[in-house]
C-alpha positions as CSV (number, residue, x, y, z in Angstrom):
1,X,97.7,95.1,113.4
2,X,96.4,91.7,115.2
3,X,94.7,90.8,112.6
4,X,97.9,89.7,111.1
5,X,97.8,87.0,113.7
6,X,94.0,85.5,113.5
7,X,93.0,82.9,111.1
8,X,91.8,83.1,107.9
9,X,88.2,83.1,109.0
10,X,88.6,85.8,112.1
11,X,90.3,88.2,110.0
12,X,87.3,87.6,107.2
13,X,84.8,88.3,110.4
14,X,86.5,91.3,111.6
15,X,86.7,92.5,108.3
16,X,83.0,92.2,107.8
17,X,82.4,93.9,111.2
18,X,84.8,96.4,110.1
19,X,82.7,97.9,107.0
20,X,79.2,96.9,108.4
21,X,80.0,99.3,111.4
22,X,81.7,101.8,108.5
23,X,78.4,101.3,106.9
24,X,75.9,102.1,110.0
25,X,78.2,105.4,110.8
26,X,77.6,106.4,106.4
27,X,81.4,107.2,106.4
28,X,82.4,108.9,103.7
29,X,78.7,110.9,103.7
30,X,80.2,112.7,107.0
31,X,83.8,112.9,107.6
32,X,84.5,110.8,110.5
33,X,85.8,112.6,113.6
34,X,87.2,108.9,115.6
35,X,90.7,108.6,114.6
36,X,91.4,105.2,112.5
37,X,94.4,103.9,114.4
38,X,96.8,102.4,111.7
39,X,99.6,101.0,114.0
40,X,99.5,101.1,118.2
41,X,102.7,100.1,120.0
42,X,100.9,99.3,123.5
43,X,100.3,96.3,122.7
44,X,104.2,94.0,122.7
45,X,102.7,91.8,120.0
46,X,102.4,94.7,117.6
47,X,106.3,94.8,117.3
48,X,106.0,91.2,115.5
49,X,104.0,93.3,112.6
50,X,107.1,95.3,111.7
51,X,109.3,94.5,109.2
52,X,113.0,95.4,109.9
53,X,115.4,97.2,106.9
54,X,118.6,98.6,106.5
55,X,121.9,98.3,104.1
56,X,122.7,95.2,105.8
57,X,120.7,93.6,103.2
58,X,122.9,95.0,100.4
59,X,126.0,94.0,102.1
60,X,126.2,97.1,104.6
61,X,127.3,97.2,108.1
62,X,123.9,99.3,109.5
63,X,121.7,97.9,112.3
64,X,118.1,98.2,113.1
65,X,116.2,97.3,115.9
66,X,112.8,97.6,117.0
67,X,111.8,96.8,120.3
68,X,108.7,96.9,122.8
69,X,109.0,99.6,125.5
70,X,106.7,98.7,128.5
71,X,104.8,102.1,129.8
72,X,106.1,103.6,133.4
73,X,105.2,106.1,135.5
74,X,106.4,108.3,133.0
75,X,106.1,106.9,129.7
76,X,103.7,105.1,127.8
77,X,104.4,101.7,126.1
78,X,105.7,102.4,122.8
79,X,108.4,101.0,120.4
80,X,111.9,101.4,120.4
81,X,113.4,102.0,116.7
82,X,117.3,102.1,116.8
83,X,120.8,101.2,115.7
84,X,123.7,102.3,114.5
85,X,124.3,104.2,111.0
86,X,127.3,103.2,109.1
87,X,128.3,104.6,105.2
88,X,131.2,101.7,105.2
89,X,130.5,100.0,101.5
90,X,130.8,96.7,101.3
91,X,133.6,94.2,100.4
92,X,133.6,92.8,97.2
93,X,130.4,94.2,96.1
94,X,131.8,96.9,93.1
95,X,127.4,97.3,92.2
96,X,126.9,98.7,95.5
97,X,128.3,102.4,96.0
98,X,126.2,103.7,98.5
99,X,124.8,102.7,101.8
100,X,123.6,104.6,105.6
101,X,120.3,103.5,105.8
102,X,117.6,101.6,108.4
103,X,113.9,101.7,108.4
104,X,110.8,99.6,109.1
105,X,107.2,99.3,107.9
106,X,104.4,97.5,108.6
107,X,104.2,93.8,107.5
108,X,101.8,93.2,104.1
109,X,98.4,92.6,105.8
110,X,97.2,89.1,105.2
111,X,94.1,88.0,103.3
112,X,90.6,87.6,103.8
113,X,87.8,86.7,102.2
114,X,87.2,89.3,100.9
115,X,90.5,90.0,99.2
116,X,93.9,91.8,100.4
117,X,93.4,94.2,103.7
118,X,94.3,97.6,102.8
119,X,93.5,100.7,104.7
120,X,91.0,103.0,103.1
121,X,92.1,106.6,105.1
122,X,90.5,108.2,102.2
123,X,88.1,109.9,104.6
124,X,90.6,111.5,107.0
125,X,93.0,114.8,106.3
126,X,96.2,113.9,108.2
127,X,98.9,111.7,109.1
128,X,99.4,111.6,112.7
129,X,102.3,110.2,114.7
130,X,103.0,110.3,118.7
131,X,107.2,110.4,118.7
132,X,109.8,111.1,120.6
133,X,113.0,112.1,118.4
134,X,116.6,111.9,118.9
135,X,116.6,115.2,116.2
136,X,117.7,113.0,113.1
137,X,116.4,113.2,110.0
138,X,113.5,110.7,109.2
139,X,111.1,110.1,106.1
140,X,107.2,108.8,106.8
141,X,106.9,105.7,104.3
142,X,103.5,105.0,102.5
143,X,103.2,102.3,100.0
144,X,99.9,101.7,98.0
145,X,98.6,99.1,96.4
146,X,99.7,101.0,92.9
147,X,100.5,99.7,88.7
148,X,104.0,100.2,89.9
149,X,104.7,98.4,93.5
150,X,108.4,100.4,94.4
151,X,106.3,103.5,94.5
152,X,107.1,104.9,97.8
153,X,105.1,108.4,98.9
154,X,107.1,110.3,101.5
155,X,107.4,113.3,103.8
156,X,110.0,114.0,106.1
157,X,108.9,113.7,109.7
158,X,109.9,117.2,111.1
159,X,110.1,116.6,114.8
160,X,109.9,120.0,117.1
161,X,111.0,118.6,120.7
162,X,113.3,116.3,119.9
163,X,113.8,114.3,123.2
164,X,109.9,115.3,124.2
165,X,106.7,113.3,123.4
166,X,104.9,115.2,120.3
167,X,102.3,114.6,117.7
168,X,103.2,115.1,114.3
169,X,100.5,115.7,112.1
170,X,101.5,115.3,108.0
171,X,99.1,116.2,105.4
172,X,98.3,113.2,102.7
173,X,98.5,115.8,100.2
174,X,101.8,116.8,101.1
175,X,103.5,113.4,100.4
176,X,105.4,113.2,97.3
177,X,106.1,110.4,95.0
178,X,109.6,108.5,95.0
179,X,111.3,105.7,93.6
180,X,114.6,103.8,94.9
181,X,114.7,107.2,96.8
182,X,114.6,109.5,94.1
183,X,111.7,111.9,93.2
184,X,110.0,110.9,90.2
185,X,107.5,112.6,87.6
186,X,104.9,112.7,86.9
187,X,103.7,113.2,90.8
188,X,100.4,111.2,91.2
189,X,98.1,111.1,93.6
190,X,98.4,108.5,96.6
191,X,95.7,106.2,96.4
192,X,94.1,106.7,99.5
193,X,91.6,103.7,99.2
194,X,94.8,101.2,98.9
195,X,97.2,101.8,101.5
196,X,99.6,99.3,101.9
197,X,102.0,99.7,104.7
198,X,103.1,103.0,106.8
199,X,106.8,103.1,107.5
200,X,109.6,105.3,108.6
201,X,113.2,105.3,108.0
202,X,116.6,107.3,109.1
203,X,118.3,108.7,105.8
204,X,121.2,111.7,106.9
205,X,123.6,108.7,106.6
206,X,125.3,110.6,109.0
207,X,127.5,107.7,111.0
208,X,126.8,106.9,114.3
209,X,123.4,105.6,116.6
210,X,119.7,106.7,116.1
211,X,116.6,106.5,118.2
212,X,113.6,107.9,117.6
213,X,110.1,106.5,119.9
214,X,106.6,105.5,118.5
215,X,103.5,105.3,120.3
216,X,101.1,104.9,118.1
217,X,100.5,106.0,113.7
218,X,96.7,107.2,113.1
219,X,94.6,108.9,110.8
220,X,92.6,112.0,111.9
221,X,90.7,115.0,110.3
222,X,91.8,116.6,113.9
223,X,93.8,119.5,112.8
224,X,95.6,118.8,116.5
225,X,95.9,115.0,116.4
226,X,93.9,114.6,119.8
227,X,92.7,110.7,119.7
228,X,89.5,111.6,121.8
229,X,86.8,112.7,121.5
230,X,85.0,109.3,119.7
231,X,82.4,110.3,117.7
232,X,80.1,107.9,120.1
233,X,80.2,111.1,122.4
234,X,77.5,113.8,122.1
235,X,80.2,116.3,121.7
236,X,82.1,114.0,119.2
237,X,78.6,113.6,116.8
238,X,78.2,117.2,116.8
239,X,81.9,118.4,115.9
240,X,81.5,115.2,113.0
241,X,78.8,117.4,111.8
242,X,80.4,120.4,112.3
243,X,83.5,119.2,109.7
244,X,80.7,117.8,107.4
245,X,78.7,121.1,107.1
């Protein structure tokens, strides 16, 4: 997500170093074992590549935050997403008869010269996020670079511990295919070359303050979400071949 803050001309470069090492590794001939890190919180700077939603924009009385959270002794530096929920409609607005909602996504990437930057997790299996819920309910956001930009593709993110560190691991295939928040048909595919912007927002509209931690959003063919071993490894080359074969 720092390339959202170089120039023109360094995110051209990096984007060039980008598919000329994607190249050398003939990615997409064997499925890459390194995770492709979409989104990493350690950084403060990364919480500037967020955009922040809720009903508020509509009129509502919700409030998001999202915040850097510097690492301790006992956790690491992540972000902080929170507020409060509220269902109260508003005044004078008769067109709006629901609200109880708050999410962020990633910012739209900017250009290069080589056109729009996208990510291409084609190559991987799984969604992974490192979390710590508060036990709400949440939805995993993916937007595309699809005919009909307010396609949204989402999964709930089923959370296990809340109020512990876990990785959640979501399948692409398992994301379905919504508009405005409703289901639509016919389901197609998510276009895994053209990924827009990863997301997550808070939808029981049940009233009252949320929190849910993120470390870091990747994508892995690790069916446990581990972040090492790189492929540069011995051991990481031979498991890449393993998956391949």
């Amino acid at each position: 997500m720092l390339l959202t803050r170089r120039g023109f001309w360094g995110r051209s470069l990096d984007e060039l170093a980008r598919v000329a090492k994607s190249a050398y590794r003939q990615e997409g001939v064997t499925i890459p074992w390194r995770p492709y890190m979409l989104m990493d919180f350690s950084d403060p700077a990364t919480v500037e590549d967020v955009k922040k939603m809720s009903d508020k924009d509509i009129g509502g009385h919700s409030t998001v935050n999202f915040d850097h959270v510097p690492a301790t002794s006992k956790v690491p530096a992540h972000a902080r997403f929170s507020g409060n929920i509220s269902i109260e409609l508003p005044k004078n607005r008769p067109d709006v008869q629901r609200t109880g909602y708050a999410a962020f996504r990633s910012q739209d990437r900017p250009p290069t010269l080589f056109g729009k930057l996208l990510w291409n997790i084609d190559p991987y299996a799984y969604l992974a996020l490192r979390i710590k819920s508060d036990g709400r309910k949440y939805f995993v956001n993916l937007q595309t670079e699809s005919i009909i930009p307010t396609d949204i593709h989402q999964h709930r993110l089923y959370a296990k511990k809340p109020g512990d560190w876990e990785t959640v691991l979501i399948r692409w295939n398992d994301f379905v295919r919504t508009n405005h928040g409703m289901v639509v048909e016919p389901q197609t595919e998510l276009l895994r070359e053209r990924v827009k912007s990863v997301g997550i927002g808070s939808i029981d509209r049940q009233v009252g303050p949320y929190d849910l931690s993120i470390e870091k959003i990747w994508a892995t063919n690790d069916p446990e979400g581990k972040l090492e071993p790189d492929e540069d490894t011995p051991e990481g080359r031979r498991k890449e071949i393993e998956i391949a074969t």
